[in-house]
N, C-alpha and C positions, 0 to 999 in steps of 0.2 A: 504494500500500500504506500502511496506517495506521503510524505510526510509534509508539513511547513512551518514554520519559527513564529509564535506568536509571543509577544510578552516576554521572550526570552527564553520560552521553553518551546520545545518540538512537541508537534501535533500532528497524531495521525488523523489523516482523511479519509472518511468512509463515505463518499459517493463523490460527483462531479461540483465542480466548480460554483457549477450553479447555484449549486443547492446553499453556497458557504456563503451568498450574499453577492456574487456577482452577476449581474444582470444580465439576460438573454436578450441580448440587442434583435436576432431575426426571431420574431412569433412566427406563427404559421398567418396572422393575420396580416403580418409586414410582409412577409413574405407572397402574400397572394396580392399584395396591393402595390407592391415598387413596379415604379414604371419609367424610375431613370434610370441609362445607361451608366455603367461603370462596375465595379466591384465593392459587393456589402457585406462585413463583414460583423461573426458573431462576437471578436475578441477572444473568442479560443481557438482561433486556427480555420475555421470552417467558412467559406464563406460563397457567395451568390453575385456569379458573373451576369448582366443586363448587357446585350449590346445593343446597339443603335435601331437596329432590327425589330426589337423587341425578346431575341431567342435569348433564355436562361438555361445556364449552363454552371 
């Protein structure tokens, strides 16, 4: 399990990121509603290419 430094002690993490207080930037609601081109990104690695086109990928 990935550990992290809080307050000066080590904590183990028992699920994703999300769950520790960091925000899910793509809902499934954002995600069905972006209609600008570019790349959107969740802050954990994953993210949602828009081209000009409209094609996601």
């Amino acid at each position: 399990m990935p550990s992290i430094l809080l307050g000066g002690a080590w904590k183990e993490l028992k699920g994703p990121p999300a769950l520790f207080g960091a925000p899910l930037q793509l809902t499934d609601t954002k995600l069905r509603t972006l209609t600008e081109p570019g790349k959107h990104s969740d802050g954990l690695g994953l993210y949602l290419e828009i081209t000009k086109a409209g094609g996601r990928y």
